[in-house]
LUMFI-490222 format. One record per residue (C-alpha): residue number from 1; x, y, z. Coordinates in nm, 3 decimals. Layout:
<rotis>
+-----+---------+---------+---------+
:   n :      px :      py :      pz :
+-----+---------+---------+---------+
: NUM :       X :       Y :       Z :
...
+-----+---------+---------+---------+
</rotis>
This chain:
<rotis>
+-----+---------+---------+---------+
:   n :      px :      py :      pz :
+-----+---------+---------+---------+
:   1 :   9.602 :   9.891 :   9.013 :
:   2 :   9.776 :  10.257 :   9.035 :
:   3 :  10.036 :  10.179 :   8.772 :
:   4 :  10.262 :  10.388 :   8.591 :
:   5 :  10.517 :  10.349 :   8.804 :
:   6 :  10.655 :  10.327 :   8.612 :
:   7 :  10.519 :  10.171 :   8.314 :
:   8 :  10.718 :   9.859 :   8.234 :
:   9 :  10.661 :   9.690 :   8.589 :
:  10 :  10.286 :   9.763 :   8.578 :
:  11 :  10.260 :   9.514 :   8.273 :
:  12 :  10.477 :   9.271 :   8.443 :
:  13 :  10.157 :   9.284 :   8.687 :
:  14 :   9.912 :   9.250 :   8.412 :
:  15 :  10.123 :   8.965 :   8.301 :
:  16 :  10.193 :   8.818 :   8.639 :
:  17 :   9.831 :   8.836 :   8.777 :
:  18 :   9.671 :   8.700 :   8.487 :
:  19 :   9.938 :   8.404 :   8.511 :
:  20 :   9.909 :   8.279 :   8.848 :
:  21 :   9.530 :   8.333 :   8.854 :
:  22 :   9.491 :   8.102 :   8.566 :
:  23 :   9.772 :   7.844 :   8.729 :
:  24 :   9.528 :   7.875 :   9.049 :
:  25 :   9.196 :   7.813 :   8.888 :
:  26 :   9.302 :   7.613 :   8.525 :
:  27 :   8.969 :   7.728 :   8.446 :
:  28 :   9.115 :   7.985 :   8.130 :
:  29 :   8.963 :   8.271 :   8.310 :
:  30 :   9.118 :   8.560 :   8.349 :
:  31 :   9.016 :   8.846 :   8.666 :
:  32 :   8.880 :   9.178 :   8.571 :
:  33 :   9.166 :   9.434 :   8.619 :
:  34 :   9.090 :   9.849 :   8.631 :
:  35 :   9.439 :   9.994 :   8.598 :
:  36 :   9.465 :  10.363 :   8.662 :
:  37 :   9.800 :  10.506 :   8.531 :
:  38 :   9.946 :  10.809 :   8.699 :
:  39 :  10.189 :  11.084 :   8.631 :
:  40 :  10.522 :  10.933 :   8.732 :
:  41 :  10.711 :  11.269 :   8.710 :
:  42 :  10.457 :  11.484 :   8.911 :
:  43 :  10.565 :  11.209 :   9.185 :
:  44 :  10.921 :  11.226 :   9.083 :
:  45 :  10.885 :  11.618 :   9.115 :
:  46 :  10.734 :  11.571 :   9.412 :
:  47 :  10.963 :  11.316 :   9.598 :
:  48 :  11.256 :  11.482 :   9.522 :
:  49 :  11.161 :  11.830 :   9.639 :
:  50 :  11.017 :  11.635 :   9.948 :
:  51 :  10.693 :  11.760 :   9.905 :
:  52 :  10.491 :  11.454 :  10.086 :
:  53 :  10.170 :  11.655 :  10.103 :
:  54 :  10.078 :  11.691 :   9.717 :
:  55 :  10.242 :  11.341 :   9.668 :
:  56 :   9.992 :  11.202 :   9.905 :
:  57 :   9.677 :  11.417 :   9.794 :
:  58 :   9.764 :  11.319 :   9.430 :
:  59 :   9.763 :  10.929 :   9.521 :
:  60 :   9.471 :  10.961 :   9.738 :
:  61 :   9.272 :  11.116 :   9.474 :
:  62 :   9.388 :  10.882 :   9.197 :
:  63 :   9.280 :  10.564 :   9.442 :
:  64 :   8.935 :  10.736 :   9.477 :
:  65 :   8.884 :  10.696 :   9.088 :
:  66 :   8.978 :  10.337 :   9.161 :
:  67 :   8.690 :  10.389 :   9.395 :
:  68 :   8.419 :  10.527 :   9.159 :
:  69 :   8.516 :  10.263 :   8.926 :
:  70 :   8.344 :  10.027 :   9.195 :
:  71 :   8.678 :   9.802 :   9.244 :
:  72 :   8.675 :   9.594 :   9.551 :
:  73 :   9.068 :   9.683 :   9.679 :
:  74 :   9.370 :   9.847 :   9.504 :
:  75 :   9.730 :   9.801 :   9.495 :
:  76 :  10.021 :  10.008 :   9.422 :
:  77 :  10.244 :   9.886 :   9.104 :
:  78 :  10.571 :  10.000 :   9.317 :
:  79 :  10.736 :  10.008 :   9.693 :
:  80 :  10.837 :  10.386 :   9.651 :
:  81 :  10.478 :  10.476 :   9.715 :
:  82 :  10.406 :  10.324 :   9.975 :
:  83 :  10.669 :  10.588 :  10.184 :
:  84 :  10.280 :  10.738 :  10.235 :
:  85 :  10.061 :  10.411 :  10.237 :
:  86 :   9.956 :  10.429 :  10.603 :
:  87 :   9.848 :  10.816 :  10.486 :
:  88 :   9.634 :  10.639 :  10.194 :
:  89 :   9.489 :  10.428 :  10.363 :
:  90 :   9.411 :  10.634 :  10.649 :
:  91 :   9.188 :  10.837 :  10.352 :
:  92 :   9.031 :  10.638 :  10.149 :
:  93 :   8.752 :  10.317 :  10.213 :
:  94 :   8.930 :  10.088 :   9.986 :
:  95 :   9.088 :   9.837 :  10.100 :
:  96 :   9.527 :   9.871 :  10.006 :
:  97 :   9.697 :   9.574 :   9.973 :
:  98 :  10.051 :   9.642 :  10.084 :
:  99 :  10.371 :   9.549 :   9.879 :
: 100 :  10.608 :   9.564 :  10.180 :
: 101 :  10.368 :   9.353 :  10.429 :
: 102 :  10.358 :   9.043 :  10.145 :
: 103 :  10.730 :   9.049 :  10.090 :
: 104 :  10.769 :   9.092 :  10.486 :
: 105 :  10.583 :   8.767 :  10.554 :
: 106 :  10.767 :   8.597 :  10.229 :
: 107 :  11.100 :   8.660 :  10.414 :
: 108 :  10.944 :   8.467 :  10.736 :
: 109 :  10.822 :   8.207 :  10.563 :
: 110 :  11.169 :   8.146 :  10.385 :
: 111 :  11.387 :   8.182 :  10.752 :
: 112 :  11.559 :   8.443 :  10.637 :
: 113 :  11.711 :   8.650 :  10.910 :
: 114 :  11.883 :   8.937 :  10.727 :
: 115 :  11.752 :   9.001 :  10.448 :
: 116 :  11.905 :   9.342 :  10.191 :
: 117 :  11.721 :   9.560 :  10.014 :
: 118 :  11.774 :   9.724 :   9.701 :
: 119 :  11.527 :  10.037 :   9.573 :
: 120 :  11.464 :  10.358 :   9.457 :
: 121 :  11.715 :  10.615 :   9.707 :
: 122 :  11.404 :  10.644 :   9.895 :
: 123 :  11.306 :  10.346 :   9.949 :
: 124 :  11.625 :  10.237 :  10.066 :
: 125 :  11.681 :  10.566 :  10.287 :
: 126 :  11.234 :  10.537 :  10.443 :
: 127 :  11.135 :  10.363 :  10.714 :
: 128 :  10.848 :  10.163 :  10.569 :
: 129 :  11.042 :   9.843 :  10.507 :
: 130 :  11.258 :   9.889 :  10.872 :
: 131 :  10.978 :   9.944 :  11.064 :
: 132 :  10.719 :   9.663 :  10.868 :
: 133 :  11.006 :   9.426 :  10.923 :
: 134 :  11.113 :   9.565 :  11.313 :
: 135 :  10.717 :   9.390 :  11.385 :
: 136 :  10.831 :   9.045 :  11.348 :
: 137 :  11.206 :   9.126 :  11.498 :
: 138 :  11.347 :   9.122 :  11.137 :
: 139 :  11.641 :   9.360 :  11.046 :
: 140 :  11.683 :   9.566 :  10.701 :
: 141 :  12.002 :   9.578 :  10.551 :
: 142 :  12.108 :   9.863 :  10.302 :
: 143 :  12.382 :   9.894 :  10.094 :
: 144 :  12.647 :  10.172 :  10.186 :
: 145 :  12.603 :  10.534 :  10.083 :
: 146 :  12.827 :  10.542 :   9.686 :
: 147 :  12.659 :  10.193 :   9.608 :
: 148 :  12.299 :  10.389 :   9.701 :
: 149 :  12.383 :  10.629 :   9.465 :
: 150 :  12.466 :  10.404 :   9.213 :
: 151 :  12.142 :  10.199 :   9.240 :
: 152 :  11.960 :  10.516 :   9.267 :
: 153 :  12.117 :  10.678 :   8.978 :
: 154 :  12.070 :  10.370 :   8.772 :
: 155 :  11.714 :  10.329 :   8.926 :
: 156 :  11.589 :  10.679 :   8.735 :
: 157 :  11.814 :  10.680 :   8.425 :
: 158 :  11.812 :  10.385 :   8.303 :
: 159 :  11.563 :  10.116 :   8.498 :
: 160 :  11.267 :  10.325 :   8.474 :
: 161 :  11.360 :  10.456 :   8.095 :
: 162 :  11.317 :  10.089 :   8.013 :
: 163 :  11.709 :  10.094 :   7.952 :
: 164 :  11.848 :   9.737 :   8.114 :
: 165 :  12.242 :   9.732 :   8.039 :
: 166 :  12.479 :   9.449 :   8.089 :
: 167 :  12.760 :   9.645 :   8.295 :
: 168 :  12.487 :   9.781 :   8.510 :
: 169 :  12.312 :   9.408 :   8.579 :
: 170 :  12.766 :   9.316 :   8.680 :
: 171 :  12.801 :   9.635 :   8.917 :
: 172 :  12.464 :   9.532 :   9.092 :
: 173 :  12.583 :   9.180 :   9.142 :
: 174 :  12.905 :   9.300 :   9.251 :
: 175 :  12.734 :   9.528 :   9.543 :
: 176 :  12.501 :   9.176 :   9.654 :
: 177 :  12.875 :   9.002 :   9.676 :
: 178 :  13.009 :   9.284 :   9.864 :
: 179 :  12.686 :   9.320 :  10.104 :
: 180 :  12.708 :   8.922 :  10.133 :
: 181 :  13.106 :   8.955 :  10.219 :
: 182 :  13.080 :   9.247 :  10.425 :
: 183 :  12.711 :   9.263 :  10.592 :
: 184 :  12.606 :   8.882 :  10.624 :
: 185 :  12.255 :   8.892 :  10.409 :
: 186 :  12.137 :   8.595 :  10.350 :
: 187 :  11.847 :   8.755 :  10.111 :
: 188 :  11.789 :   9.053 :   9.879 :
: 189 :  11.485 :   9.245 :   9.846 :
: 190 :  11.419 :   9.380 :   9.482 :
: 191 :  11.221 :   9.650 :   9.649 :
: 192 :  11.182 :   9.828 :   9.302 :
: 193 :  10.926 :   9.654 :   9.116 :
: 194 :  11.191 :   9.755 :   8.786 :
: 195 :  11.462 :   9.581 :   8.961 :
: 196 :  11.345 :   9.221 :   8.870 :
: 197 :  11.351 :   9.328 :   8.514 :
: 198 :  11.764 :   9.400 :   8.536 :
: 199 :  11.759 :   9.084 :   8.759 :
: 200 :  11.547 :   8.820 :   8.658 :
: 201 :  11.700 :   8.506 :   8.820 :
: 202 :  11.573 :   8.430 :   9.142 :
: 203 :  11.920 :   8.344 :   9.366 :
: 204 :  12.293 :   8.452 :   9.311 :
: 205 :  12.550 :   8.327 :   9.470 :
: 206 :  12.353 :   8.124 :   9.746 :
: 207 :  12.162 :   8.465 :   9.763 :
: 208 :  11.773 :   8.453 :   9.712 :
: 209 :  11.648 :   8.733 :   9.533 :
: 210 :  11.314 :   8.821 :   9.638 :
: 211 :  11.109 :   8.929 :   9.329 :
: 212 :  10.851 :   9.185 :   9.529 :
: 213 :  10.623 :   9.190 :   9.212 :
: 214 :  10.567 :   8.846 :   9.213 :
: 215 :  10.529 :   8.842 :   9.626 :
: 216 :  10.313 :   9.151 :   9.547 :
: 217 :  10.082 :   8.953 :   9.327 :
: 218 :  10.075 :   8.604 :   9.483 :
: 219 :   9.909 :   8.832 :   9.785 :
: 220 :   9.660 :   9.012 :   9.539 :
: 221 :   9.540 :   8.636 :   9.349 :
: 222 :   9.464 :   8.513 :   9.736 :
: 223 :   9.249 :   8.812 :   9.810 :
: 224 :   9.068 :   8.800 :   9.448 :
: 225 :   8.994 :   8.430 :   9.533 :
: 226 :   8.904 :   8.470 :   9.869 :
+-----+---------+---------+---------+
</rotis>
């Protein structure tokens, strides 16, 4: 796992893998697990200046330690980096497991047909969700530019500073009413693996929300017990 992504949702992994691997076997065992935490605000730095080229170099040489640490495939604990997965990928022998591609296929398998999408401001402005989604004729809605900023703003000072507020969880409800009233979803994408921790049920207001950890890891059990 690159984790530190921040930090909080990288235990929910620990948690969450070691949880449904032991519902899948009910033997007590538990997989090994090599978790390689990275600089969040180098990325952060980064990101912001949209400097892609040491963001990707960075990641590529953090999954290589992965590599001499003789792990058989690595995931990212977080959607935002995978604006440069295809990049990864493209340089490194490990096999990625992608975040986006597990929750794309959860979305089919529910029959949703317009599914939202909450994230980081990158996330939600990238094409990595649009375009993953665009393969199996599956639209991405976003929410409007002020409640972007809001999310986003939220996103960095509070989500990822372990800060989860009351009045923050309301206004982010409020936005899935409004983007259920006003753009037709019929799903929302957590696609910030600190969202779920703000939002923890799973629906709202006939609204599924899609937990993308928990996608994330159901697709990372299957491969360790494959």
């Amino acid at each position: 796992i690159i984790g530190g992504i921040g930090p909080e949702s990288t235990v929910e992994y620990y948690q969450y893998i070691i949880a449904h691997y032991r519902e899948r076997t009910n033997d007590g065992r538990y997989p090994s697990i090599v978790i390689n935490t990275v600089d969040l605000d180098r990325l952060i730095k980064w990101i912001n200046a949209d400097e892609m080229a040491p963001f990707t170099d960075y990641l590529v040489s953090e999954v290589e330690r992965l590599v001499g640490a003789n792990v058989d495939f690595a995931v990212f604990a977080a959607n935002t980096a995978h604006i440069v997965f295809d990049q990864i990928s493209a340089r490194t022998s490990l096999p990625l497991i992608s975040i986006v591609e597990a929750t794309r296929d959860k979305v089919q398998t529910l029959g949703l047909k317009r599914p939202g999408l909450f994230g980081t401001g990158f996330t939600m402005g990238a094409r990595f969700y649009p375009d993953t989604f665009a393969k199996l004729g599956l639209p991405i809605i976003t929410p409007n530019e002020e409640e972007r900023a809001f999310i986003h703003e939220k996103y960095f000072g509070e989500l990822l500073k372990s800060v989860f507020l009351p009045e923050t969880r309301a206004r982010l409800l409020e936005i899935v009413d409004r983007m259920r009233e006003r753009d037709d979803i019929d799903g929302l994408i957590l696609a910030g693996t600190e969202l779920p921790l703000i939002l923890r049920a799973s629906e709202h207001n006939g609204i599924t929300l899609l937990n993308t950890t928990k996608i994330h890891v159901e697709r990372i059990v299957d491969r360790i017990l494959s």
